[in-house]
LOMI-464104 format. One record per residue (C-alpha): x, y, z. Coordinates in steps of 0.001 Angstrom, whole numbers, padded with zeros to 6 digits. Each point is the difference from the previous one (the first is absolute). Example, Ala and Ser with C-alpha at 12.3 -4.5 7.8 and 13.67 -1.06 7.14 Angstrom:
<sites>
<site><east>012300</east><north>-004500</north><up>007800</up></site>
<site><east>001370</east><north>003440</north><up>-000660</up></site>
</sites>
This chain:
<sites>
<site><east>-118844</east><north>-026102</north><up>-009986</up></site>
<site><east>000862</east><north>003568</north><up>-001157</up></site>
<site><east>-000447</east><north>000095</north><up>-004006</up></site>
<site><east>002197</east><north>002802</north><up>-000613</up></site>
<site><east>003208</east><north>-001746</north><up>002454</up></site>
<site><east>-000385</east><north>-002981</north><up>-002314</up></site>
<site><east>-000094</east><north>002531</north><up>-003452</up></site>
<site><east>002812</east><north>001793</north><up>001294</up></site>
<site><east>002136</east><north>-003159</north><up>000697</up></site>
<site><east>-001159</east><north>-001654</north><up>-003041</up></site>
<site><east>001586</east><north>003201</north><up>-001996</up></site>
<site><east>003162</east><north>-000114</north><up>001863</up></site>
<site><east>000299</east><north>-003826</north><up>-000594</up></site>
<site><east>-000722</east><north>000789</north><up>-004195</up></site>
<site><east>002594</east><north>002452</north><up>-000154</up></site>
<site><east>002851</east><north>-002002</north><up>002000</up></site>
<site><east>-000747</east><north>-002804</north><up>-002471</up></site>
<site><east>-000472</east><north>002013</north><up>-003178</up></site>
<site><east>001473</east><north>003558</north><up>000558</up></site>
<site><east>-001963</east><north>003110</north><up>-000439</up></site>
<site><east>-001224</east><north>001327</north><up>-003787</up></site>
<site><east>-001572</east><north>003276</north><up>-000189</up></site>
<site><east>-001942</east><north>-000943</north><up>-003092</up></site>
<site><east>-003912</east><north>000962</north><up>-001519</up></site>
<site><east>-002813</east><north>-003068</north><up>001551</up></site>
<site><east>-001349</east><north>-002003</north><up>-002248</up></site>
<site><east>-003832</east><north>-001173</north><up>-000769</up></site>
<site><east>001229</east><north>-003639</north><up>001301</up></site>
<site><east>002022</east><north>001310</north><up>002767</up></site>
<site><east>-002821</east><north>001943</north><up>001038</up></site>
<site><east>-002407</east><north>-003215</north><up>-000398</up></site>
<site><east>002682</east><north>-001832</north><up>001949</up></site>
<site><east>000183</east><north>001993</north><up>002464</up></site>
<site><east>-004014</east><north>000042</north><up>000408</up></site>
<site><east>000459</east><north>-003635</north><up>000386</up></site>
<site><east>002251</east><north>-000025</north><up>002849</up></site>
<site><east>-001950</east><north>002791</north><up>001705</up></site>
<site><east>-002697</east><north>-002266</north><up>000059</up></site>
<site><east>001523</east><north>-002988</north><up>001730</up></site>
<site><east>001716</east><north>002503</north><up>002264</up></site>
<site><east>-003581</east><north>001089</north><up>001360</up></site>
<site><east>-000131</east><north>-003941</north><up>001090</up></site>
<site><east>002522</east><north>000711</north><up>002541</up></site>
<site><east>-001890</east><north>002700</north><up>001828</up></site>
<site><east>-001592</east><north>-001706</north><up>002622</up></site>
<site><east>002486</east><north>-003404</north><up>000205</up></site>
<site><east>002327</east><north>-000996</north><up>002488</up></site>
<site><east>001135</east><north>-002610</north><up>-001832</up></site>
<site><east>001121</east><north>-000555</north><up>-004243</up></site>
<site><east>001385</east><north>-002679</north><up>-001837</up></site>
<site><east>001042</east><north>000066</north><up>-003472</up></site>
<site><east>-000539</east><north>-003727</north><up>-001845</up></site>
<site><east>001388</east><north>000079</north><up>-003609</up></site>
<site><east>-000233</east><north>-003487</north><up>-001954</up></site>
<site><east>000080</east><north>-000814</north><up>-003479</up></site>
<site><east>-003230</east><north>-002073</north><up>-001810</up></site>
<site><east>-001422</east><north>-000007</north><up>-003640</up></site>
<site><east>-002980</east><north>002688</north><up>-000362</up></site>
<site><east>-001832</east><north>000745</north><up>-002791</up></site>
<site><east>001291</east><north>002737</north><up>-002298</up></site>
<site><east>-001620</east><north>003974</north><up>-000253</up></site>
<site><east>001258</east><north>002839</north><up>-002024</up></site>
<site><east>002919</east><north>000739</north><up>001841</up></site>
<site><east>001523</east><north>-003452</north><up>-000955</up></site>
<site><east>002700</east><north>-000425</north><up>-003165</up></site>
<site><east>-001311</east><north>-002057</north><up>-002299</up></site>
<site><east>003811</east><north>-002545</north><up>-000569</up></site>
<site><east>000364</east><north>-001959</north><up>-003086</up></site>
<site><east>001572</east><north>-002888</north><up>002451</up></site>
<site><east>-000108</east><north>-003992</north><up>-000705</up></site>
<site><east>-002759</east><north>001524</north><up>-002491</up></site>
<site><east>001344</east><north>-002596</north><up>-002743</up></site>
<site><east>000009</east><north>-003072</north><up>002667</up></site>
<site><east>-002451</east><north>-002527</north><up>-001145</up></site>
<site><east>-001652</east><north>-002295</north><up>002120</up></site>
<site><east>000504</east><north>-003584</north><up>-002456</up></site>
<site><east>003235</east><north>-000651</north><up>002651</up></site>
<site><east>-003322</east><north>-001194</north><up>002860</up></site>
<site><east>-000602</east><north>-003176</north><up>-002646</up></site>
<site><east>002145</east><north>-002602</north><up>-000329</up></site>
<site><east>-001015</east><north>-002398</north><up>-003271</up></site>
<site><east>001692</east><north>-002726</north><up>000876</up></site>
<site><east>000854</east><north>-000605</north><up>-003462</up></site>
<site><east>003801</east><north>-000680</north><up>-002172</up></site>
<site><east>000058</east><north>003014</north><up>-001411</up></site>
<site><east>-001427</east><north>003223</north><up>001200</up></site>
<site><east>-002340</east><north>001512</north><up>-001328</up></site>
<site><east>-000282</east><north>003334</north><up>001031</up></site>
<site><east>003391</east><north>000859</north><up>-001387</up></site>
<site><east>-000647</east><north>-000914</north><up>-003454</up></site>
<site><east>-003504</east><north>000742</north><up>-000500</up></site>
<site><east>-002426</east><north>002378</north><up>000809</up></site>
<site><east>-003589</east><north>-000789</north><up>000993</up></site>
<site><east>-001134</east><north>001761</north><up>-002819</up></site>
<site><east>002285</east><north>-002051</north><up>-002346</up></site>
<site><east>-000965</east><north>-003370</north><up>001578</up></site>
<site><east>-003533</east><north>000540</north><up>-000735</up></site>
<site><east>000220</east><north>001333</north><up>-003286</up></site>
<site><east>001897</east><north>-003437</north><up>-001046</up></site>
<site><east>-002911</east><north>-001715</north><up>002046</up></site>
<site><east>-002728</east><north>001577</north><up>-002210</up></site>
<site><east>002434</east><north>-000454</north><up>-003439</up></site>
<site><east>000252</east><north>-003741</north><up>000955</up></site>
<site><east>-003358</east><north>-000399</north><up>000764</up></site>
<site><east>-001273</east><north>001394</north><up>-003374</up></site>
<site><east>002452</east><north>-002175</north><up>-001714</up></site>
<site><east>-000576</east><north>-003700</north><up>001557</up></site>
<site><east>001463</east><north>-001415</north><up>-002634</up></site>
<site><east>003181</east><north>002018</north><up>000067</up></site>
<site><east>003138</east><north>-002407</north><up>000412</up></site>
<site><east>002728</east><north>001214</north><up>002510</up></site>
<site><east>002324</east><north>001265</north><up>-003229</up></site>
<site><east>-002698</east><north>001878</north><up>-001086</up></site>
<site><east>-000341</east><north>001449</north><up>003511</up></site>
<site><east>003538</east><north>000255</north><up>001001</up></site>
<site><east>000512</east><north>002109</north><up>-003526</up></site>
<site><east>-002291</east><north>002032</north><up>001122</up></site>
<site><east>000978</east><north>000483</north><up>003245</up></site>
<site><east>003617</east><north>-000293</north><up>-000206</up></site>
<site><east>000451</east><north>000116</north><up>004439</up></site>
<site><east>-002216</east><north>-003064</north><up>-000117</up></site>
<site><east>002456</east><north>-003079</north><up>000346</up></site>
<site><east>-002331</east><north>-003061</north><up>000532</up></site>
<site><east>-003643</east><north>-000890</north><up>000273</up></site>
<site><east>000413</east><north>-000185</north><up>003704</up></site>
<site><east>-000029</east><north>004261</north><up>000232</up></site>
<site><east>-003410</east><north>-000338</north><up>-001485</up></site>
<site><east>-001041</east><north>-002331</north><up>002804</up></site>
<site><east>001697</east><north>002356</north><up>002605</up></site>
<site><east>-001394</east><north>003199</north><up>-001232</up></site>
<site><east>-003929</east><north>-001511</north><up>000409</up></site>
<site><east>000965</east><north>-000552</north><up>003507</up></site>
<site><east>001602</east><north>003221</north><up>000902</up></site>
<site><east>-002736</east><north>002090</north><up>-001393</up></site>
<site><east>-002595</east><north>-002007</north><up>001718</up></site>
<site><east>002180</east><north>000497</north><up>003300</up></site>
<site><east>000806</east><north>003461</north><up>-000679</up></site>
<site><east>-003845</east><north>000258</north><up>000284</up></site>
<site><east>-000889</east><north>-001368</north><up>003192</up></site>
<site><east>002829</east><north>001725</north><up>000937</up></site>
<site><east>-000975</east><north>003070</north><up>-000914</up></site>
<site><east>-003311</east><north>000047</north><up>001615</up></site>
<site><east>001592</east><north>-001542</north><up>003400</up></site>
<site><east>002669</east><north>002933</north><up>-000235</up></site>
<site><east>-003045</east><north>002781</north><up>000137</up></site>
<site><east>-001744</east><north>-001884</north><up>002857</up></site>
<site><east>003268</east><north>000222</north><up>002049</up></site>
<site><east>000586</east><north>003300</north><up>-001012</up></site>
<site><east>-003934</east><north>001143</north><up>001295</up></site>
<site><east>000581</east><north>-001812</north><up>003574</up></site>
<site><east>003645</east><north>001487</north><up>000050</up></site>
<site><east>-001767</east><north>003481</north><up>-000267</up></site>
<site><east>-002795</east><north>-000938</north><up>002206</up></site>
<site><east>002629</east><north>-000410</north><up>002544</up></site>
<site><east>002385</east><north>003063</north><up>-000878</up></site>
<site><east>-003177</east><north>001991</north><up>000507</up></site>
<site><east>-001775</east><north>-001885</north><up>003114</up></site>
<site><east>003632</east><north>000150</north><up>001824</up></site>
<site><east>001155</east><north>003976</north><up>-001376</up></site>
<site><east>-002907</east><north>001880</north><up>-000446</up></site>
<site><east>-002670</east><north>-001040</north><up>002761</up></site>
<site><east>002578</east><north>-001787</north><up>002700</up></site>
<site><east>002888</east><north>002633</north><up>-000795</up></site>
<site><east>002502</east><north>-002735</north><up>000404</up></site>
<site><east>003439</east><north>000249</north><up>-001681</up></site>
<site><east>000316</east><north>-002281</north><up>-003017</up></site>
<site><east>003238</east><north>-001247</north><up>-002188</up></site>
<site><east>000692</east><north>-002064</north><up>-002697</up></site>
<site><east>000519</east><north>-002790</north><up>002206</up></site>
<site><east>-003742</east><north>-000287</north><up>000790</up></site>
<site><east>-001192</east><north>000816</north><up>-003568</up></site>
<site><east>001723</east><north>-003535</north><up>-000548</up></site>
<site><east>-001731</east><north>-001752</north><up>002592</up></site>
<site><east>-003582</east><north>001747</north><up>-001506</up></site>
<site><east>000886</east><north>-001524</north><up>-002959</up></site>
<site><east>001541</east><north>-003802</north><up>000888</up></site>
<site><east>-003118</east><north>-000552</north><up>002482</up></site>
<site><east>-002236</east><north>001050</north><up>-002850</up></site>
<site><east>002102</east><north>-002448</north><up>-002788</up></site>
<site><east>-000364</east><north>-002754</north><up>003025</up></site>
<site><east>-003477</east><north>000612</north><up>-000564</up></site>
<site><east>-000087</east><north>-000172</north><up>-003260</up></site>
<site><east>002353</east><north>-003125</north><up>-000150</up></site>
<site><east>002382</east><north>001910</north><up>-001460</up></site>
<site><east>002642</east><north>-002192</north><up>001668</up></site>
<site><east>002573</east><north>001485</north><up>-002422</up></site>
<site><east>-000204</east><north>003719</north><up>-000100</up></site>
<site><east>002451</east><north>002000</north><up>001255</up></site>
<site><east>-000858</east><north>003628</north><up>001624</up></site>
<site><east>003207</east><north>001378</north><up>-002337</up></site>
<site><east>001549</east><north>003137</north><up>000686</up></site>
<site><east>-001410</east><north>000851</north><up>-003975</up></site>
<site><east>-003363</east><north>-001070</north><up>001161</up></site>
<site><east>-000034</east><north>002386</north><up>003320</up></site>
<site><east>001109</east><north>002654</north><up>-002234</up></site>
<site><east>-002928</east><north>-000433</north><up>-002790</up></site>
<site><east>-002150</east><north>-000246</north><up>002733</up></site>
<site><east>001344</east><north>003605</north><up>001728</up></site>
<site><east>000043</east><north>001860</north><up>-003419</up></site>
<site><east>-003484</east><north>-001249</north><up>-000671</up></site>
<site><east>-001458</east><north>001000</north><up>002958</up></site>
<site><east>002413</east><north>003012</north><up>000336</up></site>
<site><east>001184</east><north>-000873</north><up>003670</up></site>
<site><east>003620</east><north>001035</north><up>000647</up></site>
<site><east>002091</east><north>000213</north><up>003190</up></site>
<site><east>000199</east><north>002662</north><up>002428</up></site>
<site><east>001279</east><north>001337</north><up>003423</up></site>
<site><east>-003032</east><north>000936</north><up>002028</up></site>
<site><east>000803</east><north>002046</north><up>003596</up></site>
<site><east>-003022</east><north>-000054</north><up>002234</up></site>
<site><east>000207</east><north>002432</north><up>003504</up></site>
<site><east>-001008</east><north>-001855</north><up>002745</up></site>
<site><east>-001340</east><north>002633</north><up>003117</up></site>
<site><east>-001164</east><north>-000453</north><up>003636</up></site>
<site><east>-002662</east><north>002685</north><up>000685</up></site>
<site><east>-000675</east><north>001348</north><up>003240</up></site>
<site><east>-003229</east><north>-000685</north><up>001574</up></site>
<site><east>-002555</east><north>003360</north><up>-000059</up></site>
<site><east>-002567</east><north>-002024</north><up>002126</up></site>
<site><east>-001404</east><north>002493</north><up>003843</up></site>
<site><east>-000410</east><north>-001945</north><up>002110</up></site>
<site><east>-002694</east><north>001100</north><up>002737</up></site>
<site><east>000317</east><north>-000627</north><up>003752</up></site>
<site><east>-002426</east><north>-001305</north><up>002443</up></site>
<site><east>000164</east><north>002871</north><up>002124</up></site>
<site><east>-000827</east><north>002546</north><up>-002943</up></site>
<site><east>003731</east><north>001611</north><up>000242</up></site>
</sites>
């Protein structure tokens, strides 16, 4: 292929789609344009191209926005306590253990005592409740980081070395087979959870186009006869 047929063509296609601006060439238009250079040289000695674009999650460099998105979402909606009040939306962890500790200093205390103190606290059975969420919360907690180490494991075995295309969709199966594991029968792969997971690892989506080329063979070949 001739390099300069395809440059020319490629300039007549830019300015029937975006008119023609006789304007000073930026640093980044100039690095741009280095860029496509470069993959132009690829086409040299091809008789054959293919452009692939696909979307996957990749991890994150300095070109990347940092977004404030689903940066409040918080990952108690995987747990379901199984319980006749819920907890989570009355009490923080923090608050359920301070209680804990208060009632544990004072065995003695009697629940008007307690409940004066602690005027959210409507009957002995929160007490009983709270023990076994923060023992749950826990486990939990140290079953959440093993899921999220295998769920990177895999993000990076599957991105970096295979260079296969990953979603969200199989960030959730990283982490259910790992929680199946774990027998974690409950745990949900949340859309809050996926999202912790991205921010902490600063993965984001992106649209990757990859040139595929057929080269032409420069082999000689040499005949029998010498000719």
């Amino acid at each position: 292929m001739k390099l300069l047929n395809i440059a020319k063509h490629l300039l007549h296609l830019a300015k029937g789609e975006y008119g023609f601006e006789n304007s000073a060439t930026t640093t980044d238009e100039i690095f741009a344009a280095e860029q496509l250079f470069e993959v132009l040289k690829s086409f040299k000695d091809s008789y054959f191209s293919q452009l692939y674009t696909y979307d996957t999650l990749e991890f994150e460099d300095e070109y990347d926005e940092i977004t404030s998105e689903d940066e409040n979402d918080d990952e108690i909606d995987d747990y379901d306590e199984h319980g006749h009040f819920n907890l989570q939306n009355r009490f923080t962890l923090e608050e359920m253990e301070n209680i804990i500790k208060w009632v544990d200093q004072h065995p003695n205390a009697r629940f008007a005592t307690i409940s004066n103190r602690f005027k959210k606290i409507k009957s002995m059975n929160y007490i009983t409740r709270f023990r076994e969420y923060i023992e749950n919360n826990g486990r939990r907690s140290d079953k959440s980081e093993k899921i999220k180490e295998f769920m990177f494991e895999q993000f990076y075995l599957k991105r970096a070395i295979e260079k296969d295309a990953v979603h969200d969709a199989d960030l959730e199966l990283y982490a259910i087979q790992k929680a199946r594991e774990l027998n974690w029968d409950e745990f949900k792969a949340s859309k809050s959870f996926i999202n912790s997971f991205k921010r902490q690892n600063r993965i984001s989506s992106r649209r990757v186009n990859k040139i595929i080329t057929r080269t032409k063979s420069k082999k000689q070949f040499c005949s029998l006869n010498g000719s």
